[in-house]
C-alpha positions as CSV (number, residue, x, y, z in Angstrom):
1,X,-30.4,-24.8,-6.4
2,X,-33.2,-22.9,-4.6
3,X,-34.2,-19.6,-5.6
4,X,-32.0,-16.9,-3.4
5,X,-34.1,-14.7,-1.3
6,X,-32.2,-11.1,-0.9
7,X,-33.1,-9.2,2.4
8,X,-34.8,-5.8,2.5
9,X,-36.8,-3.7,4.3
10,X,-39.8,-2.0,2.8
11,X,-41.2,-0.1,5.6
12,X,-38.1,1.6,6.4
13,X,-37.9,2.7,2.6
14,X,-41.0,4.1,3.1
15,X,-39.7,6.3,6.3
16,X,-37.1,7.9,4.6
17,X,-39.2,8.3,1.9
18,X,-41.8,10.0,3.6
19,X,-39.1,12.1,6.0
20,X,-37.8,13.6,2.6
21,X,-41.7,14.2,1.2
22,X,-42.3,16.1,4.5
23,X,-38.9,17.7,5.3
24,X,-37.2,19.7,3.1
25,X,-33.7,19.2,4.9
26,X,-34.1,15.9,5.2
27,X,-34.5,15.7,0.9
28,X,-30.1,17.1,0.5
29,X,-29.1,13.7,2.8
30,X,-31.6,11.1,1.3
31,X,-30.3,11.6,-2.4
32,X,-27.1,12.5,-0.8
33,X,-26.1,8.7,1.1
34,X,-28.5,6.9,-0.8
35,X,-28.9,5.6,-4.4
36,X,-32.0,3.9,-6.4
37,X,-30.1,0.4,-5.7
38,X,-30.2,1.5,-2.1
39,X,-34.2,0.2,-2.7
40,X,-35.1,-3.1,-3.3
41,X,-35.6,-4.1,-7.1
42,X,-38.9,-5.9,-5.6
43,X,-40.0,-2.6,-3.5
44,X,-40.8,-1.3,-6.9
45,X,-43.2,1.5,-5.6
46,X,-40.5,2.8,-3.3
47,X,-37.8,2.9,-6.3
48,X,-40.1,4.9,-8.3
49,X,-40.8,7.5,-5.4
50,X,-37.0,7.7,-5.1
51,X,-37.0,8.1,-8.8
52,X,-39.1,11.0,-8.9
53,X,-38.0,12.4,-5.9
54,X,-34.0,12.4,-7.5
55,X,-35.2,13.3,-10.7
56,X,-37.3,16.9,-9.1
57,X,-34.0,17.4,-7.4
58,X,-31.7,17.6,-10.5
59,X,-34.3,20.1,-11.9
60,X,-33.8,22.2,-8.5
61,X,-37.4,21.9,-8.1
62,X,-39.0,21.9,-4.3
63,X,-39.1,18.2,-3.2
64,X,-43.3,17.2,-1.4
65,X,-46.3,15.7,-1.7
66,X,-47.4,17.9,-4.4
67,X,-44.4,17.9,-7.4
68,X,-43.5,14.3,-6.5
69,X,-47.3,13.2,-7.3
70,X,-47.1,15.4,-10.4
71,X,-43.7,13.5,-11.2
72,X,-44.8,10.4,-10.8
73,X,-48.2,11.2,-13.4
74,X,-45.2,12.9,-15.8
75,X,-43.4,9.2,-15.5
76,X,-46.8,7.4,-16.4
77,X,-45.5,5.5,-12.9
78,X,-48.8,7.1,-10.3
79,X,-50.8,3.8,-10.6
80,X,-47.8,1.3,-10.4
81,X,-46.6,3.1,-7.4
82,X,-50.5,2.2,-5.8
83,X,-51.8,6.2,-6.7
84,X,-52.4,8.6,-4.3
85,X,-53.1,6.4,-1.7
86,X,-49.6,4.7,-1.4
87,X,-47.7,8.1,-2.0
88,X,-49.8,9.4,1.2
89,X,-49.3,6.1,3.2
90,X,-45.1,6.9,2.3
91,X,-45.9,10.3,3.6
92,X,-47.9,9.2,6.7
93,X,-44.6,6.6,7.5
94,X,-42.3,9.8,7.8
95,X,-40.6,9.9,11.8
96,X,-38.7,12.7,12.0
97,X,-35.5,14.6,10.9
98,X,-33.8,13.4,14.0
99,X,-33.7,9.8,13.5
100,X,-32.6,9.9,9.4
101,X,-29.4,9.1,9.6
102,X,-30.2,5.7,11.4
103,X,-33.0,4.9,9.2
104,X,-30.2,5.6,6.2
105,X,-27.7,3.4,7.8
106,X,-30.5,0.3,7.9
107,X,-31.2,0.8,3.9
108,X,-27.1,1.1,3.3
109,X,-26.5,-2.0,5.7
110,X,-29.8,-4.2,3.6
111,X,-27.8,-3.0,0.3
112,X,-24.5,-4.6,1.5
113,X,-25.7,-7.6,2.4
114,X,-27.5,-7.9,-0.7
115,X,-25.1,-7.4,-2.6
116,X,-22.6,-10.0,-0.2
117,X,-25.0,-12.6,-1.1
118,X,-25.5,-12.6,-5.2
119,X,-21.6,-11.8,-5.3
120,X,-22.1,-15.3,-3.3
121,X,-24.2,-16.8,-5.3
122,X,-22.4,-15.9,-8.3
123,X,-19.2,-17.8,-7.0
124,X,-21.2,-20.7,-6.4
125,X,-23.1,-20.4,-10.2
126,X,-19.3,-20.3,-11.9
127,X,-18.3,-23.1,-9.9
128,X,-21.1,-25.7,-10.9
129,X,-21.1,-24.7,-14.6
130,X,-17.7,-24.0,-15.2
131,X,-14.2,-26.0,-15.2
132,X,-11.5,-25.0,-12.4
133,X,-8.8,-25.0,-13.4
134,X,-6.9,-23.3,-11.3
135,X,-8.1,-23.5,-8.1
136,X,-5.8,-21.0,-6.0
137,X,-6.9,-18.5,-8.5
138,X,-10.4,-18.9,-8.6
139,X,-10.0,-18.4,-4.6
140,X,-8.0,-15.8,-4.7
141,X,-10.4,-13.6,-7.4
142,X,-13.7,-14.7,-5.6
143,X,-12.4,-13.2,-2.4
144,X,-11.2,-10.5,-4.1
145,X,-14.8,-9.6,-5.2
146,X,-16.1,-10.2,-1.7
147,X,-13.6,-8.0,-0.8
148,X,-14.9,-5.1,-3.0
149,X,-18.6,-5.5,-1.7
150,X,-17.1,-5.0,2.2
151,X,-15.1,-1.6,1.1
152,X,-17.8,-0.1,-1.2
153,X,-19.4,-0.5,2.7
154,X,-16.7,1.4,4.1
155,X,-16.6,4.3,1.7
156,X,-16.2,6.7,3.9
157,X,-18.0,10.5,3.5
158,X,-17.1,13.8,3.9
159,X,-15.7,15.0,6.9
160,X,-15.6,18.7,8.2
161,X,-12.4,20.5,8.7
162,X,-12.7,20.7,12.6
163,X,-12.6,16.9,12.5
164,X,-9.6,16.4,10.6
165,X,-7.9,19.3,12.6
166,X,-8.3,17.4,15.6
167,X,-6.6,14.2,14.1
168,X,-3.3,16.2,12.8
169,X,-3.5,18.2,16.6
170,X,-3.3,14.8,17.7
171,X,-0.7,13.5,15.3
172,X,1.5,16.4,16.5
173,X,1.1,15.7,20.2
174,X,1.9,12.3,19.8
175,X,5.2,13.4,18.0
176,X,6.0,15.8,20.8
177,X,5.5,13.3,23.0
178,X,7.8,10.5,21.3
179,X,10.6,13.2,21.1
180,X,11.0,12.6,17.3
181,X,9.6,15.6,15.3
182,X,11.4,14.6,12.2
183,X,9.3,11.2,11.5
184,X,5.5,11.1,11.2
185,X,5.5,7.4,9.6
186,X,7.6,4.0,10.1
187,X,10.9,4.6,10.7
188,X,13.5,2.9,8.3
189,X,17.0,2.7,10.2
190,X,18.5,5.9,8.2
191,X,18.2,9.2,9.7
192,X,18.7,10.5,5.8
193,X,16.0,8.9,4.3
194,X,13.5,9.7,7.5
195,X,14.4,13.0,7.4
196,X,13.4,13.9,3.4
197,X,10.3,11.3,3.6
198,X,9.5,11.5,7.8
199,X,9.0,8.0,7.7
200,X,7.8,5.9,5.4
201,X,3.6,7.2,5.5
202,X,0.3,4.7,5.8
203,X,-1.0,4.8,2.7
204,X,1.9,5.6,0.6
205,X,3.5,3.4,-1.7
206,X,7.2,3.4,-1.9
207,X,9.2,2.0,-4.8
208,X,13.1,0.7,-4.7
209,X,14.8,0.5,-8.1
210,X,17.6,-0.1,-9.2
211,X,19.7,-2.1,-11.7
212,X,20.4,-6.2,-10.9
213,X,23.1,-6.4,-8.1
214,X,22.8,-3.2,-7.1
215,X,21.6,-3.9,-3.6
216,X,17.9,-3.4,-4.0
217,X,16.9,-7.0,-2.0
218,X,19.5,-5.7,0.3
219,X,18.4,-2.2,1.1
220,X,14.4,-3.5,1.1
221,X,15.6,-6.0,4.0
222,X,17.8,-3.9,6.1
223,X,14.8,-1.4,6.0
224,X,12.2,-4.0,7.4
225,X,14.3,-5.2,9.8
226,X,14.9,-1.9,11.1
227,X,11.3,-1.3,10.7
228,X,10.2,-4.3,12.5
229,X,13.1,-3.9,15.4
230,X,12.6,-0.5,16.0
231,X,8.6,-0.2,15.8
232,X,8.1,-4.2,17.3
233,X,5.6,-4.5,15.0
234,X,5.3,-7.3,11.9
235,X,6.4,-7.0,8.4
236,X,5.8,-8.8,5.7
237,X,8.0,-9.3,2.9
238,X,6.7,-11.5,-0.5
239,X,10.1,-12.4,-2.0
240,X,9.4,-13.7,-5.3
241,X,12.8,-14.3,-6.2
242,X,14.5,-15.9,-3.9
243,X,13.4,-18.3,-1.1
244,X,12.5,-17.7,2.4
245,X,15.9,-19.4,4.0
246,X,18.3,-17.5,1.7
247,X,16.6,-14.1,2.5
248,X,17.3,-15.3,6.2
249,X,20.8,-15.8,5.6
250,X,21.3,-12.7,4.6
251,X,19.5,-11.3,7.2
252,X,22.3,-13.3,9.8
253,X,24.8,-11.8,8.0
254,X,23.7,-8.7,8.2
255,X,23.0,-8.4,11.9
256,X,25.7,-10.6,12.5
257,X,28.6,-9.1,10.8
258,X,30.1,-12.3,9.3
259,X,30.4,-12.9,5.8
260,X,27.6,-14.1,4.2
261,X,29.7,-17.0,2.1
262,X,30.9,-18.2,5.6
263,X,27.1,-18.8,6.8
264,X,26.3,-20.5,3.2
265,X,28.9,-22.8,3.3
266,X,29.5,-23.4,7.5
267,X,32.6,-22.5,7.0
268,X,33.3,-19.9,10.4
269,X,35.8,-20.2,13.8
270,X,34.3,-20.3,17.5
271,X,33.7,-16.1,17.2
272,X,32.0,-16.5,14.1
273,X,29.8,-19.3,15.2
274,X,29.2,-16.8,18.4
275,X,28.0,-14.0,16.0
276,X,25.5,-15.9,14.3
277,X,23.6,-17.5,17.2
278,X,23.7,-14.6,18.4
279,X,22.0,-12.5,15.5
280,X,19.7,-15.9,15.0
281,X,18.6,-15.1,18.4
282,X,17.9,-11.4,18.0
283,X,15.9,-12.4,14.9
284,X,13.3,-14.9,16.2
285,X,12.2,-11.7,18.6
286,X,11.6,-9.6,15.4
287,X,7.8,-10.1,13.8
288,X,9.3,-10.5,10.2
289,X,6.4,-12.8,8.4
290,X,8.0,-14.1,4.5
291,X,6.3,-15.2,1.5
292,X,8.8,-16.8,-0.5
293,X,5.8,-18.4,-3.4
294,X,8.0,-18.1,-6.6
295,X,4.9,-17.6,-8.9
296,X,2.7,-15.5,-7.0
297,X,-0.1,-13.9,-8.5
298,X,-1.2,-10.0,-7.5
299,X,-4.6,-11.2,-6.1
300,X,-3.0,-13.7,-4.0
301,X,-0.7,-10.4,-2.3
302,X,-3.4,-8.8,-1.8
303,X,-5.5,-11.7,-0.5
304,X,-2.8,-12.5,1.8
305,X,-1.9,-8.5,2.6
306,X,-5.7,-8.3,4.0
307,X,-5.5,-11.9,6.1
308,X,-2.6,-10.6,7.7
309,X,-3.3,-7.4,8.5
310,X,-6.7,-9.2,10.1
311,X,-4.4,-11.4,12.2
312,X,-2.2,-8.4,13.3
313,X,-3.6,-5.0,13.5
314,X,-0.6,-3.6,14.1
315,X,1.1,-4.6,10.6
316,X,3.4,-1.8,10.1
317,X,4.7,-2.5,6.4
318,X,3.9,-5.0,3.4
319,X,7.3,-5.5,0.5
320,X,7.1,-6.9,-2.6
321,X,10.4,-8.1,-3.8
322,X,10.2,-7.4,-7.2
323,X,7.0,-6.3,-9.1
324,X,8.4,-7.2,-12.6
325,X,7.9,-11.1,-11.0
326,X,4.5,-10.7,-9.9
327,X,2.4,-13.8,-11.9
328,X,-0.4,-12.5,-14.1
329,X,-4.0,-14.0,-13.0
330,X,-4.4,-17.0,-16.0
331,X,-8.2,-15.9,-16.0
332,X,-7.2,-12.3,-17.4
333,X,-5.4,-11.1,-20.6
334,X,-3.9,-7.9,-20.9
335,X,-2.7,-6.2,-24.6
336,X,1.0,-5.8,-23.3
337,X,2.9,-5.6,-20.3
338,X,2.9,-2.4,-19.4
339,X,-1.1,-2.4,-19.0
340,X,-0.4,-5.2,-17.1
341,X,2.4,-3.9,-14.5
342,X,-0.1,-0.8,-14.3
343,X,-2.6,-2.6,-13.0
344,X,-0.1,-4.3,-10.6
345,X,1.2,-0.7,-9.7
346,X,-2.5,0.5,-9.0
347,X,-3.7,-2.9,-7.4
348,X,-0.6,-2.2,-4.7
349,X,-1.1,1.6,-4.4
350,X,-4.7,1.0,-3.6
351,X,-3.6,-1.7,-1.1
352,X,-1.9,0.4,0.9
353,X,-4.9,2.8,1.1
354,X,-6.8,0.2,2.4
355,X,-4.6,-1.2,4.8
356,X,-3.2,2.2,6.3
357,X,0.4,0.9,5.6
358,X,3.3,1.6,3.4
359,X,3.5,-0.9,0.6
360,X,7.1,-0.9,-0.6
361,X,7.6,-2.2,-4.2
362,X,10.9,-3.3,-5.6
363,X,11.9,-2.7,-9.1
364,X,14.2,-3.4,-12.0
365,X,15.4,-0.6,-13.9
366,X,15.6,-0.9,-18.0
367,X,19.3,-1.3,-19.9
368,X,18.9,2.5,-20.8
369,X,21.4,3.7,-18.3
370,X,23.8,1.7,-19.8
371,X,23.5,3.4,-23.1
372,X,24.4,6.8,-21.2
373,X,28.1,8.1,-20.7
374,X,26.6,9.2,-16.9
375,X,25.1,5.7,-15.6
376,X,22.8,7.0,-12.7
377,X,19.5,6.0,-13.0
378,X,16.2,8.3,-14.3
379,X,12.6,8.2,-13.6
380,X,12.3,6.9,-17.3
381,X,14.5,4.1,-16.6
382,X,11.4,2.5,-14.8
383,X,11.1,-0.8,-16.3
384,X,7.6,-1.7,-18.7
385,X,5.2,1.0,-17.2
386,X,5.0,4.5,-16.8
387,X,2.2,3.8,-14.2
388,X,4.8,2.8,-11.5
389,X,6.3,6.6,-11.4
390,X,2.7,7.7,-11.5
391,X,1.2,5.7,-8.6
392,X,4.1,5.7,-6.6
393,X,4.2,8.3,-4.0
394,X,8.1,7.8,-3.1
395,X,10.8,6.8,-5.6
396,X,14.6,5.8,-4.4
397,X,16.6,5.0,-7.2
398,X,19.9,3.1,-6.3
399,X,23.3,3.8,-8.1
400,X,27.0,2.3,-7.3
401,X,30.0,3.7,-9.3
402,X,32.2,0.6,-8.6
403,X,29.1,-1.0,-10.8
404,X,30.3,0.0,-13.4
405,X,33.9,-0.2,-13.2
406,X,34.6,2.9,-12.7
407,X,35.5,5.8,-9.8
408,X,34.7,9.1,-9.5
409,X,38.6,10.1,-8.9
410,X,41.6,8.3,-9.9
411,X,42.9,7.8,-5.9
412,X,40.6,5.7,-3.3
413,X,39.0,8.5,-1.3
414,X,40.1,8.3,2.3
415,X,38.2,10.1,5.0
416,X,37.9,9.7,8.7
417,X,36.2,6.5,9.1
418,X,33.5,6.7,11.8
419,X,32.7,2.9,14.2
420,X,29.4,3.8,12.4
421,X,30.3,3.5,9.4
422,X,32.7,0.2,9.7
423,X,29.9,-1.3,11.1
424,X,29.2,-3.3,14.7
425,X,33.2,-4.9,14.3
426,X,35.0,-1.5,13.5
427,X,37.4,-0.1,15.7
428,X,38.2,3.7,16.9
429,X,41.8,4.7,15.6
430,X,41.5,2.3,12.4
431,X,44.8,2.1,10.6
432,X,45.9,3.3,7.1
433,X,46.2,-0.4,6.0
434,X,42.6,-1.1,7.4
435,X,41.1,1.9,5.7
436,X,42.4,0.9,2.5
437,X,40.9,-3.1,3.1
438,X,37.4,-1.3,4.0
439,X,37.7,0.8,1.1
440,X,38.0,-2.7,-0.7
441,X,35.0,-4.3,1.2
442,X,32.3,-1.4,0.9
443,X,30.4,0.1,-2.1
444,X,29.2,3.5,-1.7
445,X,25.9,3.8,-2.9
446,X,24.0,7.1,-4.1
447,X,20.2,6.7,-3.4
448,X,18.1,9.0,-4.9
449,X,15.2,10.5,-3.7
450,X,13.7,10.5,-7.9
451,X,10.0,11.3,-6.7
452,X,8.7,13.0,-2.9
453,X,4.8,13.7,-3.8
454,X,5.3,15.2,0.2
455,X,8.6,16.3,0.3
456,X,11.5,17.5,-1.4
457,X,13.8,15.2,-4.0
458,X,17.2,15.3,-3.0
459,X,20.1,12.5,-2.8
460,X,22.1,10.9,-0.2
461,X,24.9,7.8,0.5
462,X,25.1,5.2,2.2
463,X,27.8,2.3,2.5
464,X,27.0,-1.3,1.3
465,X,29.0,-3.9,3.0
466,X,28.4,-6.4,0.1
467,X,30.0,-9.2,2.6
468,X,27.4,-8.7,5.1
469,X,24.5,-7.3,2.8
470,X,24.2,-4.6,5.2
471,X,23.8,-0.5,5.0
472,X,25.3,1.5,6.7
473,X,25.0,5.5,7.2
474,X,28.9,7.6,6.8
475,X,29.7,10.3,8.5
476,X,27.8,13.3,7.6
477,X,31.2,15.2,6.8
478,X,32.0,12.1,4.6
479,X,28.9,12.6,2.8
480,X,29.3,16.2,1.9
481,X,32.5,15.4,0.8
482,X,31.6,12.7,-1.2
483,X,28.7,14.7,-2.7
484,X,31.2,17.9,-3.4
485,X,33.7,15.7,-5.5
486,X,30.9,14.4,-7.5
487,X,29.3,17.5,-8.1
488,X,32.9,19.1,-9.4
489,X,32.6,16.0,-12.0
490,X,29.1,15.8,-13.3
């Protein structure tokens, strides 16, 4: 394989080498945006200069002609740099404060693409002298470090505090505008949970846990659907545990308010039957994209993540359904498995940095709140890493009494049912008989608000219609009720 011939420019090197040897202004943004690698290993002269240069500055010595010659005899480096001649040639090539910042932008651009290329190369080396084995992975991890070369590009710098002032005056005119002070981020269906988070945020990574059979699937579905409804906008959802077509029949019975063993089985009468086209139809109008790859690995998420987002711009929301199932890369070994669910935690908080999106992550919960007399869940209870509380910027931990076999009073509690809270086929004026069958089909849910790095922690409750796989929101006087009792008994 031919030699690889990296790009560069040495006469633009010399510019800004000779605008900082001239200009004492112009000396603060040269060291300050560039760095030695910034000049070509075979522009050895111009390294040096920069060497000297960098090395005068950390003394907080004056940067020109004069000290940076005397540097450069203090290196033993004057005659490899071509001696006075050259440094006055670099100080002859300066053009001007005013044009710096392009001149910098040329260097950072030659030092991206140089680096684009070797990462290249490299690919290409490992593949001619070393087995694949597993092709998908060695993919997925070369486009990974590709990936890191093009955001290294996009670091962005400081910016002044007029300029992010303008953004959040602009942020709050656009909530004026939409009528909806309460929710800065993407909406998830429950006024409760937008009101303590405003939204699930860009950037933020949320985390649902919970015990098995809790709901947790359930709650991380009706939220996208919601999400993707409300906002027409796609989300994605990588379900690692179950596949794509059973996530979809729970997403019928959810919007369609027949039972979800009636859709497995085929088993429903002509209003039914109704129902579910119906819903079927309202779902191929909603952008939801599924992953349903049982073994997964983290780079392929975030491989996948970035080719998505690409497609659509507009992505509003990436789930991983659950972390704990997220396949280890075979090409990396980690000590134990909490280093490696910390570096899935960090791989997906960075993820949604990049992106601008909330990443939600769905978790088990350890046995320990069994071994409690008071079941409800704890940050500690965070299955095989502490780095998943610490990453996470929201934490909603899920708890159902009737878990657990057990109630909060000895009676059912009855309380004005709301058409809300039935759900789509309740009825105004339900009877005492009914209210006792829907205090047979629901589970009322606690979902703690564990973790708010921008808001308060807090709890509230919401009804799961295990049938249907659905949340719904009760009454807010059924709430405070509900939350009353419970605080009289814990």
């Amino acid at each position: 394989m031919a030699e690889l011939k990296l790009p560069s420019n040495a006469e633009v090197e010399k510019t800004v080498l000779g605008t900082a040897l001239v200009n004492e202004e112009a000396v603060a943004d040269v060291l300050g945006s560039l760095t030695e690698d910034d000049f070509y290993e075979g522009n050895l002269p111009n390294k040096l200069i920069f060497r000297a240069i960098r090395s005068l500055q950390d003394r907080q010595v004056a940067v020109d002609f004069k000290t940076v010659y005397d540097e450069l005899v203090n290196m033993k480096a004057l005659d490899l740099v071509g001696g006075v001649a050259y440094l006055q040639e670099v100080a002859d090539s300066s053009m001007g404060y005013v044009n710096l910042d392009h001149y910098i932008q040329i260097l950072k651009d030659q030092t991206t693409l140089r680096n684009f290329l070797k990462t290249m190369d490299d690919i290409i080396k490992q593949y001619q002298t070393e087995e694949i084995t597993d092709i998908p992975d060695f993919v997925a991890i070369g486009a990974d470090k590709i990936n890191q070369v093009a955001e290294k590009r996009r670091i962005s710098t400081f910016r002044t505090s007029a300029e992010i002032a303008r953004i959040v005056v602009e942020q709050m005119e656009k909530m004026k505008q939409s009528g909806d002070s309460m929710v800065t981020g993407l909406p998830t269906g429950y006024s409760r949970l937008n009101r303590v988070t405003h939204g699930f945020q860009p950037g933020n990574m949320i985390v649902i846990a919970a015990r098995p059979s809790i709901g947790k699937t359930a709650f991380a579905l009706n939220v996208a659907m919601n999400a993707a409804e409300r906002e027409h906008k796609p989300v994605a959802i990588f379900s690692l545990e179950m596949p794509a077509e059973q996530l979809m029949r729970r997403l019928i019975a959810s919007r369609s308010n027949v039972e979800l063993n009636k859709i497995q089985t085929n088993v429903m009468n002509a209003k039914e039957r109704r129902q579910v086209q119906f819903a079927i139809n309202e779902l191929t109008n909603i952008k939801l994209y599924i992953d349903d790859t049982s073994s997964i690995t983290l780079q392929d998420i975030v491989t996948k993540s970035r080719k998505l987002k690409k497609a659509h711009d507009d992505l509003a929301m990436v789930i991983v359904d659950h972390i704990g199932l997220i396949a280890s890369s075979p090409n990396r070994r980690y000590e134990s498995r909490a280093l490696e669910v910390g570096e899935i935690s960090r791989t997906l908080k960075e993820l949604s940095r990049e992106l601008k999106i909330p990443v939600v992550a769905v978790s088990q919960l350890s046995r320990k709140p069994e071994e409690r007399t008071n079941k409800r869940p704890m940050l500690s209870d965070l299955r095989e890493s502490g780095n998943i509380e610490q990453d996470a910027d929201v934490v909603l931990l899920m708890y159902r009494d009737d878990y657990y076999k057990t109630q909060i009073g000895t009676d059912k509690k009855k309380t004005q049912i709301s058409e809300s809270a039935i759900g789509p086929a309740g009825e105004a004026g339900v009877s005492e008989e009914r209210k006792e069958e829907i205090d047979e089909e629901r589970s009322i849910t606690e979902i703690m608000v564990a973790k708010n790095r921008n808001g308060p922690t807090t709890r509230f409750v919401l009804f799961f219609w295990r049938k249907f796989g659905r949340f719904d929101e009760p009454t807010e006087e059924y709430e405070r009720e509900y939350l009353a009792t419970l605080d009289k008994r814990t």
